[in-house]
C-alpha positions as CSV (number, residue, x, y, z in Angstrom):
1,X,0.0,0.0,0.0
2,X,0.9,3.7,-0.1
3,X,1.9,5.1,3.2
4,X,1.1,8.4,4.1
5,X,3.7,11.4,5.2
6,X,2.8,10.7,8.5
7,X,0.1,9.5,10.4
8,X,-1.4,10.6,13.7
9,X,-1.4,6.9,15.2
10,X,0.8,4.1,14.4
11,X,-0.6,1.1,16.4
12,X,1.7,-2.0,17.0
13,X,-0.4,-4.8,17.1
14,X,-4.5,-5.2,16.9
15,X,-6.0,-7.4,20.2
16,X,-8.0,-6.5,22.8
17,X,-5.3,-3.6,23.9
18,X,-5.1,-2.4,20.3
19,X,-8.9,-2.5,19.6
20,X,-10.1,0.3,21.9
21,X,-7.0,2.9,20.6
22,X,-7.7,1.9,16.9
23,X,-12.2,2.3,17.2
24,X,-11.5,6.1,19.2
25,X,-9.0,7.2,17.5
26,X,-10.4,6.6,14.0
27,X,-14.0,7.6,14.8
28,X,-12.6,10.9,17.0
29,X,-11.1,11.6,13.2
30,X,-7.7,10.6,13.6
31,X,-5.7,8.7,10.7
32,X,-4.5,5.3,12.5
33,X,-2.3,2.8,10.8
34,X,-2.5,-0.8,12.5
35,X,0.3,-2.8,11.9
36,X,-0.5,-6.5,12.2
37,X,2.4,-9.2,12.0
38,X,-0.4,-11.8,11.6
39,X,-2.4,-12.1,8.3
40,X,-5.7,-10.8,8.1
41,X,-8.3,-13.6,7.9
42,X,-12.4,-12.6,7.9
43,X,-15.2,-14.6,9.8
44,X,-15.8,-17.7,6.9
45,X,-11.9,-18.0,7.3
46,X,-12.1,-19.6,10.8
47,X,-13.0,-23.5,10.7
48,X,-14.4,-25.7,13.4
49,X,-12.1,-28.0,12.7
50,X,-10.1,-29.0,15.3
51,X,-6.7,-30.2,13.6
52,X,-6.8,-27.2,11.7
53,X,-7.6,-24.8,14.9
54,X,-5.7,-26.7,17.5
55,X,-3.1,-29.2,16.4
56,X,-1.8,-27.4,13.0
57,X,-1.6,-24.2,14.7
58,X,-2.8,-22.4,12.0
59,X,-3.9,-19.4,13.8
60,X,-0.1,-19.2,15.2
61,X,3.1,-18.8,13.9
62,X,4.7,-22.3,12.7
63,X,7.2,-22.7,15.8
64,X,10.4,-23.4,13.3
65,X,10.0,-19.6,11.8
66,X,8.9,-18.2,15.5
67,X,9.6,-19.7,18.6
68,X,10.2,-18.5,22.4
69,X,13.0,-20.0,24.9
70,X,11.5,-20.4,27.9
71,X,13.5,-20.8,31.3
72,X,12.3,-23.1,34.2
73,X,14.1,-24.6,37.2
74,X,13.6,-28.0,37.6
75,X,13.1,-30.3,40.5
76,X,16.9,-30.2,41.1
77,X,16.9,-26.7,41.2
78,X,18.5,-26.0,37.9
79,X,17.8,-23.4,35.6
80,X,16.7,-25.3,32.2
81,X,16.3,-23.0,29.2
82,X,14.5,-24.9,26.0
83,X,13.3,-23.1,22.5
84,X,9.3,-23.9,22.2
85,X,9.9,-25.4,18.5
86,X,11.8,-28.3,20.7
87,X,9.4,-28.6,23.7
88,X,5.8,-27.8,21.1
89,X,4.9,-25.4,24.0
90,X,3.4,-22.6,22.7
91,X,3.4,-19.5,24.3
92,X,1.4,-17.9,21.0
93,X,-2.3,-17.5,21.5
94,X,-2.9,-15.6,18.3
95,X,-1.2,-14.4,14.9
96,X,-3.8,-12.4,13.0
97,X,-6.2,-9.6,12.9
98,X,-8.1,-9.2,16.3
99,X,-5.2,-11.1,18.4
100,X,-5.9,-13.7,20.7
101,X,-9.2,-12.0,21.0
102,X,-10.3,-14.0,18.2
103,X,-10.1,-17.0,20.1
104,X,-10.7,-16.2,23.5
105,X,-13.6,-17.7,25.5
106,X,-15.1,-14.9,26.5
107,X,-15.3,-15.4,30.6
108,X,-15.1,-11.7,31.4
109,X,-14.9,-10.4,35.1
110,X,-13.8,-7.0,36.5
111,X,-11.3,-6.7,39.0
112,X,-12.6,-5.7,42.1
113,X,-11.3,-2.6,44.1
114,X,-9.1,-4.2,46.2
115,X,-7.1,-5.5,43.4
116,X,-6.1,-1.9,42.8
117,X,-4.3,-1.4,46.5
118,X,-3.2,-5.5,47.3
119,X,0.0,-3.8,49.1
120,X,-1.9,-1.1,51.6
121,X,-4.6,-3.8,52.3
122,X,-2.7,-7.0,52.5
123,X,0.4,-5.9,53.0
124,X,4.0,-7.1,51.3
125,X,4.6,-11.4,50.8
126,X,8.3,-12.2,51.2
127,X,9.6,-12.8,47.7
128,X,6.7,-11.1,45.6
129,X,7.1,-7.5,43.9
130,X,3.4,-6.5,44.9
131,X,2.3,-3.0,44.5
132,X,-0.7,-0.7,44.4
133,X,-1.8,0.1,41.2
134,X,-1.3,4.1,40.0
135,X,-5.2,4.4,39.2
136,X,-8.3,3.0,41.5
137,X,-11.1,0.7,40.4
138,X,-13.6,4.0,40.1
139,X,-11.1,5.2,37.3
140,X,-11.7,2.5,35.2
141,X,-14.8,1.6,36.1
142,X,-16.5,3.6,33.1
143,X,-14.6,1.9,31.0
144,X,-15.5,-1.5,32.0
145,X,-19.2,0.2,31.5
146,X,-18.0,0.9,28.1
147,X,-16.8,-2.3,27.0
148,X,-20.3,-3.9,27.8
149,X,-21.7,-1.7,25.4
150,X,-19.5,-1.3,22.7
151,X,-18.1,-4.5,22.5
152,X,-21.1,-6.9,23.7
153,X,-21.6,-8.5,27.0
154,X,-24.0,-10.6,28.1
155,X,-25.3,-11.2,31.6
156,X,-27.5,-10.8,35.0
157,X,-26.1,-8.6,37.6
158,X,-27.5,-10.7,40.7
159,X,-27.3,-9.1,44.8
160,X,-23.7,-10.2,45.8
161,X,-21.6,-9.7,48.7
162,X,-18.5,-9.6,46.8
163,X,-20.3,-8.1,43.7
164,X,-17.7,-4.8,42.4
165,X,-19.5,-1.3,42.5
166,X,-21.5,-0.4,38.9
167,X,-22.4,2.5,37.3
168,X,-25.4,0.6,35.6
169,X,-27.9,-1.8,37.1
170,X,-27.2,-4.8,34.6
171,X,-25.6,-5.8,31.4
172,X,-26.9,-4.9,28.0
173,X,-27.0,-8.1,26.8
174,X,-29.6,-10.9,28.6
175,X,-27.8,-14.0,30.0
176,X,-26.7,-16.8,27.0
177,X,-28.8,-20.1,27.3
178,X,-28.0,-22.7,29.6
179,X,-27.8,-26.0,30.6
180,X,-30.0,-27.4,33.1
181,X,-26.8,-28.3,34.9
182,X,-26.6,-24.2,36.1
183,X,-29.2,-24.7,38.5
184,X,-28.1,-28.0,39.4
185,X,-25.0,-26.2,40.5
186,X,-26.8,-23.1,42.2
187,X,-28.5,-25.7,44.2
188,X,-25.6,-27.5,45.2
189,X,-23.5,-24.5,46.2
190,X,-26.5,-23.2,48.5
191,X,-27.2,-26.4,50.0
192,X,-22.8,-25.5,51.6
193,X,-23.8,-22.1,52.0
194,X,-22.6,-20.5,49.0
195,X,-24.0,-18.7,46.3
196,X,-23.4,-19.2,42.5
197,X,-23.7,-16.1,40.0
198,X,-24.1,-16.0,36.2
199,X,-21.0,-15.8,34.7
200,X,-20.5,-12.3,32.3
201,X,-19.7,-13.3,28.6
202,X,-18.3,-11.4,25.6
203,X,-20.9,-13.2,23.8
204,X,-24.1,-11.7,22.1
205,X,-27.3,-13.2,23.3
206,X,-29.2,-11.1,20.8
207,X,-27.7,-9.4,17.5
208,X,-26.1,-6.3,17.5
209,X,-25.6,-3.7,14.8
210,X,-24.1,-6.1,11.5
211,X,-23.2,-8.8,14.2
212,X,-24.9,-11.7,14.7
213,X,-26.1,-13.5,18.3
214,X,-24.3,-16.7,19.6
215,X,-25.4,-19.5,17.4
216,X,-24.6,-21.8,20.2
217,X,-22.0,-23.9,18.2
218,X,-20.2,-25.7,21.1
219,X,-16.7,-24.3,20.0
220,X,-15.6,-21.0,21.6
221,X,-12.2,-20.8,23.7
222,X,-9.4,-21.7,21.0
223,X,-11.4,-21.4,18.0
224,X,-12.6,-18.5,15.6
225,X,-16.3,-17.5,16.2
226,X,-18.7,-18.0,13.0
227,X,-21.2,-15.8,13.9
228,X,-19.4,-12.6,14.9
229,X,-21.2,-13.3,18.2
230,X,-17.9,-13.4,20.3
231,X,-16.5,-10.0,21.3
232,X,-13.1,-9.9,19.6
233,X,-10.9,-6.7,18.5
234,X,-11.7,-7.3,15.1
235,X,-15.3,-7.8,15.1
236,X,-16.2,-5.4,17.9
237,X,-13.7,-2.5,16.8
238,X,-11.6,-2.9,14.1
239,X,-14.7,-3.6,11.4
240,X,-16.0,0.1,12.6
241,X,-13.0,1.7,12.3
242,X,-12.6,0.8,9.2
243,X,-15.5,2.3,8.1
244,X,-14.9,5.9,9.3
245,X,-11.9,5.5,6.5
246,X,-9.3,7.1,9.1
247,X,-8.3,3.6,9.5
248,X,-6.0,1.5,7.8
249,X,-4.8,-1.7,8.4
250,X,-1.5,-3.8,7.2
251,X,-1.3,-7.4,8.2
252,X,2.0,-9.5,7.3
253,X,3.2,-6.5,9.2
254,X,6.3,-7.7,11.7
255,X,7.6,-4.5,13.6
256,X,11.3,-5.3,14.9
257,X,12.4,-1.4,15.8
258,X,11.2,1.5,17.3
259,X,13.2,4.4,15.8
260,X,13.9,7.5,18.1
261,X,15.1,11.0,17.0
262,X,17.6,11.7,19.7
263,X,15.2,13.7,22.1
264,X,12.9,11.2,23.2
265,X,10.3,10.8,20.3
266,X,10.1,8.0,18.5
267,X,10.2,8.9,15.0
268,X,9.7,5.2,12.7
269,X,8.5,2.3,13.0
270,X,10.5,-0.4,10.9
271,X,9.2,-3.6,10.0
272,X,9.1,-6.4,7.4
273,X,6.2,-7.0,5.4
274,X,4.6,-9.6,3.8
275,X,7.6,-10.4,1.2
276,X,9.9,-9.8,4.2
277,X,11.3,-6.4,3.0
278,X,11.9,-3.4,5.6
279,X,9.8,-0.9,5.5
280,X,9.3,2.1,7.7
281,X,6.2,4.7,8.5
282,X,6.1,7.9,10.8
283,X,3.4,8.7,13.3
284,X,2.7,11.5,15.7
285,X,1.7,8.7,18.7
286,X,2.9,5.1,18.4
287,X,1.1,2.6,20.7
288,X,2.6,-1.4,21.4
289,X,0.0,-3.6,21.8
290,X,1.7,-6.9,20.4
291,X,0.3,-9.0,24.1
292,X,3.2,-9.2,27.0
293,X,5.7,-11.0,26.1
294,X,6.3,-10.0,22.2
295,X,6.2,-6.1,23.8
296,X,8.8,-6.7,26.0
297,X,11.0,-8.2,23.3
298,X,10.2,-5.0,20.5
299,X,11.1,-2.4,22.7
300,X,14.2,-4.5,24.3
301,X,15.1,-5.1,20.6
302,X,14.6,-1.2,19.6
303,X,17.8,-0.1,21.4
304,X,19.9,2.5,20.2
305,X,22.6,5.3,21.6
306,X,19.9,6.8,23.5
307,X,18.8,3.7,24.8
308,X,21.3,1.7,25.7
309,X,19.2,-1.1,27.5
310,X,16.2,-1.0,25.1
311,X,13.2,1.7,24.2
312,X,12.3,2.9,27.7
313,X,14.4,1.1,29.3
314,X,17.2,2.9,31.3
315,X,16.0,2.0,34.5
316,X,15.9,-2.1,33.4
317,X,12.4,-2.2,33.9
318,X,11.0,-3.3,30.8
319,X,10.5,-7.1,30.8
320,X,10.3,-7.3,34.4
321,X,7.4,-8.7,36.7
322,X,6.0,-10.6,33.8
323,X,2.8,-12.4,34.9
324,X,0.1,-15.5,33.6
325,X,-2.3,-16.5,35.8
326,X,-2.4,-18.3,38.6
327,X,-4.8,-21.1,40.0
328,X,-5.6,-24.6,38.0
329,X,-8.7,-26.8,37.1
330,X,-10.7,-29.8,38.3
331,X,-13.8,-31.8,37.4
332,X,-16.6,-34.7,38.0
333,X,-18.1,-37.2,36.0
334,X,-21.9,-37.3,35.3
335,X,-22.6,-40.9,34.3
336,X,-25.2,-42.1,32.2
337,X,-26.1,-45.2,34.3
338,X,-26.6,-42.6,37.2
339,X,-29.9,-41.2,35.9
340,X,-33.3,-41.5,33.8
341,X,-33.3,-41.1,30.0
342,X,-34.6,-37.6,30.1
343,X,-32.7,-36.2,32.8
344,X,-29.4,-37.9,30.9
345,X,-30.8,-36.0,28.1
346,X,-30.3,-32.8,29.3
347,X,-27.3,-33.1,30.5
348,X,-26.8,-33.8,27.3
349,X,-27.9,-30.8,25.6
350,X,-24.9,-29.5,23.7
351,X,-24.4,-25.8,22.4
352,X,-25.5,-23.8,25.7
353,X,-23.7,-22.8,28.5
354,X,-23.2,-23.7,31.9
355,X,-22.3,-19.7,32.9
356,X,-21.7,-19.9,36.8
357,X,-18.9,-18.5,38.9
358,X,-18.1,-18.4,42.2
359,X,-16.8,-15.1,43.8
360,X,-17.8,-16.3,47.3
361,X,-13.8,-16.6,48.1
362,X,-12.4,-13.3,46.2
363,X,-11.2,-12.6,49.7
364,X,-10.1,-15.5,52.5
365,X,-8.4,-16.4,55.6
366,X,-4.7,-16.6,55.3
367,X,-5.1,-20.4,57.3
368,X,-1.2,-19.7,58.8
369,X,-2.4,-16.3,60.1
370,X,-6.0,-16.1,60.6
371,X,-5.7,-12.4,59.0
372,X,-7.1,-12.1,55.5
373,X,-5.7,-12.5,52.2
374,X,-6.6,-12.4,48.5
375,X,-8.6,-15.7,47.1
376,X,-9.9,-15.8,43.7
377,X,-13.0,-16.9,41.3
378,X,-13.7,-20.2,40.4
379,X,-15.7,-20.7,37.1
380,X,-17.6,-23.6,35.6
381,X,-18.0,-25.3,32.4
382,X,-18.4,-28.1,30.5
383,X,-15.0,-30.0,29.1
384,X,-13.9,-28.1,25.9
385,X,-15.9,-29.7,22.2
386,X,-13.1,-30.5,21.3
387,X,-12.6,-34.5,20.6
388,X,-8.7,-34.6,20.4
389,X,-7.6,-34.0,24.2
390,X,-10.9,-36.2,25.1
391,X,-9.4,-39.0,22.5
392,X,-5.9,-38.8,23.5
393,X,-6.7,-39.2,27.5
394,X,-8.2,-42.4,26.9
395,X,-5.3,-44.4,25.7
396,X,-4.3,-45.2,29.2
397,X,-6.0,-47.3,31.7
398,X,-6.4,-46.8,35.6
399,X,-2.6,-47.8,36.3
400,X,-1.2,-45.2,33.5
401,X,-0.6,-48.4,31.6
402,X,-0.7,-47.4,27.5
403,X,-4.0,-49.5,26.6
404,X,-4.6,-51.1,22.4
405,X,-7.0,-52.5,20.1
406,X,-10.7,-53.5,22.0
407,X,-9.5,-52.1,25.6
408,X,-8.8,-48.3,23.4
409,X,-12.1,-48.6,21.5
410,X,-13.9,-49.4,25.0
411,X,-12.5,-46.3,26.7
412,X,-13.4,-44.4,23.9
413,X,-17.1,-45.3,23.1
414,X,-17.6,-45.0,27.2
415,X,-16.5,-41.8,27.3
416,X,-18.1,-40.0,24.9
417,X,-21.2,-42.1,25.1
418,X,-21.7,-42.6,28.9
419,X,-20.7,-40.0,31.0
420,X,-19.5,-36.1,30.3
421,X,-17.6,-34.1,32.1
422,X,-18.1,-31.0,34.3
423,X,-14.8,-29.5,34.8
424,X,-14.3,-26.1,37.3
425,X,-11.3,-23.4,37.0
426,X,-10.0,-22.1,39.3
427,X,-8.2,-18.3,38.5
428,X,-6.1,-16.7,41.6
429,X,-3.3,-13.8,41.7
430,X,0.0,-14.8,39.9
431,X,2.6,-12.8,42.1
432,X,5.2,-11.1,40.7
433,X,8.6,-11.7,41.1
434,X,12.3,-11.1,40.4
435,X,12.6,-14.5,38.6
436,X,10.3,-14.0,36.1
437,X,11.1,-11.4,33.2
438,X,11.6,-11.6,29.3
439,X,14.6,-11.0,28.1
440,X,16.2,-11.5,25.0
441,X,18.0,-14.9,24.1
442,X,21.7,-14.8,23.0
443,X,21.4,-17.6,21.0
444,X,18.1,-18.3,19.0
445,X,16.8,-15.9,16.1
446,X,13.4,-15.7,14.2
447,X,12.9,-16.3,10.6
448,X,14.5,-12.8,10.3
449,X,17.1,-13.1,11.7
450,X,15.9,-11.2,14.9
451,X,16.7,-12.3,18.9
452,X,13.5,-14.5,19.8
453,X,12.1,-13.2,23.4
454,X,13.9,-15.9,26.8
455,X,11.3,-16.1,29.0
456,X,12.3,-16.7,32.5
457,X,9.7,-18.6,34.5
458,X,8.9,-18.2,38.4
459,X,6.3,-18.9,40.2
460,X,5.3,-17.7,44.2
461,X,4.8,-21.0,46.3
462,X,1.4,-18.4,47.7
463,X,-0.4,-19.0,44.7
464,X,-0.1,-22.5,44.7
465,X,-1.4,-22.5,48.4
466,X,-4.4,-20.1,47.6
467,X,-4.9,-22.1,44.6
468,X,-5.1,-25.8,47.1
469,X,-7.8,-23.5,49.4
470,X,-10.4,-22.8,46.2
471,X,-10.2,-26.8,45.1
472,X,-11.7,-27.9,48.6
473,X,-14.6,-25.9,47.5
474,X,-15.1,-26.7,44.1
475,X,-14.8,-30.2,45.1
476,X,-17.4,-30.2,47.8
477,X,-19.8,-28.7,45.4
478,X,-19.5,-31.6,43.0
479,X,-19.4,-33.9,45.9
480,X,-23.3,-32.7,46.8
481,X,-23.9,-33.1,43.3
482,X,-23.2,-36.5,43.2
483,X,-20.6,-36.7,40.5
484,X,-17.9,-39.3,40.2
485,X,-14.1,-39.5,40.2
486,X,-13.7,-36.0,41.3
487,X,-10.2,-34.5,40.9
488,X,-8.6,-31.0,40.9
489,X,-4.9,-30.2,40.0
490,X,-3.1,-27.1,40.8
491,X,-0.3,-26.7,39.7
492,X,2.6,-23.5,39.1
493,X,3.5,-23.6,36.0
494,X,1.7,-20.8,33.7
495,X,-1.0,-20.8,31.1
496,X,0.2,-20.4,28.2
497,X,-2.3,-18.0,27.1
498,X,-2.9,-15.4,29.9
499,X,-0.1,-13.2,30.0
500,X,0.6,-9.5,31.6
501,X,2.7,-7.5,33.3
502,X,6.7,-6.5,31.8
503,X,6.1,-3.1,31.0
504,X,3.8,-2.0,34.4
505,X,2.7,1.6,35.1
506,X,2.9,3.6,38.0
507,X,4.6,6.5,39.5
508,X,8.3,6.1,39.7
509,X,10.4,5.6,36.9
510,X,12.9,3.5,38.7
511,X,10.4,0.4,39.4
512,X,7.9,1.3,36.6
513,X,8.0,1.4,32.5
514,X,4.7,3.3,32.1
515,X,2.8,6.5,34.1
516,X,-0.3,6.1,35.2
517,X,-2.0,7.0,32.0
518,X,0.3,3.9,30.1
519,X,2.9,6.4,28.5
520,X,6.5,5.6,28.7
521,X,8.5,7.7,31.5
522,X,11.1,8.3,29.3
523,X,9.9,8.1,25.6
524,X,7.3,11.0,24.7
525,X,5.0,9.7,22.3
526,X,5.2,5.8,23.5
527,X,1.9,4.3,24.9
528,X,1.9,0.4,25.8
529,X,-1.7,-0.8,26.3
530,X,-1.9,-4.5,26.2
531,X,-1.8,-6.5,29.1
532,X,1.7,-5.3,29.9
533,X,0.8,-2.2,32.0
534,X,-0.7,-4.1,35.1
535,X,1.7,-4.8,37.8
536,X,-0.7,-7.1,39.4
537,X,-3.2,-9.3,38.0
538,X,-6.0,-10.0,40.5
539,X,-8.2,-13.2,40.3
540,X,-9.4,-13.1,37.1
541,X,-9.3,-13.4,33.1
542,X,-7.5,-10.1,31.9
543,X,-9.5,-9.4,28.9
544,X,-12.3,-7.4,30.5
545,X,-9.2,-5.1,31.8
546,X,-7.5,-4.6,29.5
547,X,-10.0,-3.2,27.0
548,X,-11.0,-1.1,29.5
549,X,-8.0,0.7,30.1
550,X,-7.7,0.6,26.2
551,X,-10.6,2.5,26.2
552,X,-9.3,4.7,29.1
553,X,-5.8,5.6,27.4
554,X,-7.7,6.4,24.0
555,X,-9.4,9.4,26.1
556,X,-5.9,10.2,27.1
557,X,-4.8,10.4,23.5
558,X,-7.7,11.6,22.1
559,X,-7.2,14.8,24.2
560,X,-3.1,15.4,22.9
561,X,-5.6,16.2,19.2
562,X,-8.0,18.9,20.5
């Protein structure tokens, strides 16, 4: 395409951090250029099909051309370092227009306020970098407002003790259809004096504007939605910018430096494009959104005589306190030989949603201390459509003995004929701390030649603990529900695709990349607003978050044009 002179916005990137900055900006009258290193695919483009979604990786960068080294000690207390193309992990969660937004579930919860201040009202944890956040919960709390509306989400606001402060009553959007197995679950939960809520999704339960309600195909988290129900960047944003015609949008795009003029202001953004030939473009604002880890790495790779260390770096900040999510998962059997024919029935109902959370233990007893401490939300849901995982499970039997031939095909046919799975997840605080950062690895280069982003894994022994405290719970629900072969596993090793923190804001330069409105300290037209910018993470999914501060820097931006 033809670049213009200069544009007013060059933004890095096109998720859920990008997605606010690029709708505002563009529809406030601004000319925004969105760099994408991902191709650009549209709705019919994304297939149910789950070797294509899920084994093939075709969504994600082919590990061989694009891979991370991730660092881990082991059991012997030895730092391990392996690239992801030799380990398969994939730390990707989304290489196109939209971001991993495309393929999200769509669980969205706010933080509450005491997420905003976890030092002044817990106080400090031995071997965790906790800190208050520069902004409180009523800052952002229009914005999460906003998001509801403007990008779709559907719900019940029910009377809850633990229930964050709101602006408006309920959610737009009705509650999604759902299993009988909900209210199976509310009654369980009351019966152990607890109380079950519907769980908020980014999820249309009726159509809005060109975008169709949830056609209830069974296949949401990992997989593209087919309806446009599902509340990603590109559908909920990026498809309106681009009809104000302010907007303009270059996928194949791969950004590997940030240029600066010598005073501060970034001045280019270089980047290959889709035949792998550099190109540059000017802006008046540049904002990173590429999700944490790939962030960290750009403005560590964009160093230069100015910055010695990396783009905003000159305090060694940036790729520091790097954060997934804590927690882990569990489930229960239902079993077919356990009820009637119509009750089996609809439990068998595929499509709708089980849609209940539990926020009863957002805030516990520390059990050492009697004093309390942060807990977290559990959510439930029915095992993932997906047929591979549920496939590949039952090739062992009871023993962990590798089963064949008629012993396979009788696991199989029981399983997905005779019972089905509830499962619960659990999502608590992933401390930060010193040992886990991105940095960038001596040894291992992209396609282009480029330093792939080392990723230095460390976990808090506290969030495994809190995590142990939520599973009692969970389980004792199931237990009144009668299901069978109950398990939970909680474990610290992260999720692969909830990641934030490297590039936190606050009020010091000297322990903080960003200010409090997510510009850099020390670069004057640099604003980070993926999930980089939180120094903590509170108990939830970060989605809901991090649009809304999206939404809440655009203001900020907006403002530098009147």
């Amino acid at each position: 395409m033809n670049f213009l002179e200069k544009y007013d916005v060059c933004v890095i990137g096109s998720g859920a951090g990008a997605g606010p900055i690029i709708y505002e900006l563009a529809k406030a009258g601004q000319t925004v250029l969105v760099l994408e290193k991902g191709p650009w695919y549209r709705t019919n483009d994304f297939t149910k099909d789950e070797l294509t979604a899920v084994r093939r990786s075709v969504y994600t960068p082919n590990l061989k051309d694009e891979q991370h080294v991730i660092a881990e000690t082991n059991s012997d207390g030895e730092l391990e370092a392996a690239s992801t193309f030799d380990t398969g992990r994939d730390f990707w969660n989304g290489n196109c227009v939209g971001g991993s937004s495309n393929f999200m579930s769509g669980y969205f919860h706010r933080l509450k306020p005491v997420d905003f201040k976890l030092l002044s009202t817990y106080g400090a944890i031995d071997g965790a970098n906790i800190v208050d956040w520069p902004i409180s919960y009523d800052d952002l709390e229009p914005y999460y407002a906003k998001v509801e509306q403007v990008v779709g989400v559907s719900g019940k606001v029910l009377k809850h003790k633990n229930l964050e402060p709101r602006s408006t009553p309920d959610f737009p959007y009705p509650p999604l259809r759902e299993n009988k197995v909900a209210e199976w679950i509310d009654l369980a939960a009351q019966k152990i004096g607890l109380q079950t809520i519907p769980t908020p999704r980014a999820i249309l339960s009726k159509p809005k504007y060109k975008r169709n309600s949830c056609y209830y195909s069974n296949f949401c988290g990992s997989y593209g939605c087919g309806s446009d129900a599902k509340g990603s960047s590109r559908v909920a944003l990026i498809k309106e910018a681009l009809l104000t015609g302010n907007c303009y949008v270059v996928p194949n795009a791969k950004v590997y430096h940030l240029e600066t003029d010598g005073q501060s202001n970034i001045k280019k953004a270089w980047f290959y494009d889709a035949r792998s030939v550099k190109q540059s473009v000017q802006a008046k604002i540049f904002v990173v959104a590429a999700q944490a880890i790939e962030t960290s790495r750009l403005l560590l790779m964009s160093k230069n005589p100015e910055f010695p260390n990396g783009l905003a770096n000159n305090h060694n900040q940036v790729g520091k306190n790097i954060i997934f999510s804590g927690g882990g998962t569990g489930g229960g059997l239902f079993r077919k030989e356990d009820y009637d024919e119509d009750t089996w029935q609809k439990i068998l109902e595929r499509g709708v949603f089980v849609n209940r959370t539990l926020h009863d233990f957002y805030e516990i007893k520390n059990p050492k201390t009697d004093r309390p401490m942060k807990g977290g939300v559990i959510d439930f849901l029915f095992e993932h459509a997906n047929a591979l995982p549920k496939s590949l499970r039952q090739k062992w039997d009871h023993e962990g003995n590798l089963i064949y031939g008629t012993n396979l095909k009788v696991n199989l046919k029981k399983y997905f004929t005779e019972v089905r799975k509830l499962k619960f997840e659990i999502f608590v605080d992933w401390l930060p701390t010193e040992g886990a950062y991105v940095s960038l690895d001596p040894k291992v280069k992209d396609k282009w030649g480029d330093p792939v982003a080392r990723v230095q894994i460390d976990n808090h022994p506290h969030d495994v603990e809190v995590g142990k405290l939520l599973a009692k719970h969970c389980e004792a629900i199931f237990k009144e529900m009668k299901l069978k072969s109950i398990y939970s596993s909680i474990s610290g090793s992260p999720p692969t695709n909830l990641q934030a923190g490297g590039c936190r804001f606050g009020n010091d330069p000297k322990n903080s990349v960003l200010d409090k409105n997510c510009k850099a300290h020390e670069v004057n037209n640099l604003y980070v607003t993926d999930g980089s910018f939180m120094p903590t993470g509170g108990s939830v999914t970060y989605t809901w978050t991090i649009y809304a501060n999206s939404f809440r820097v655009a203001d900020v931006i907006k403002a530098l044009f009147i």
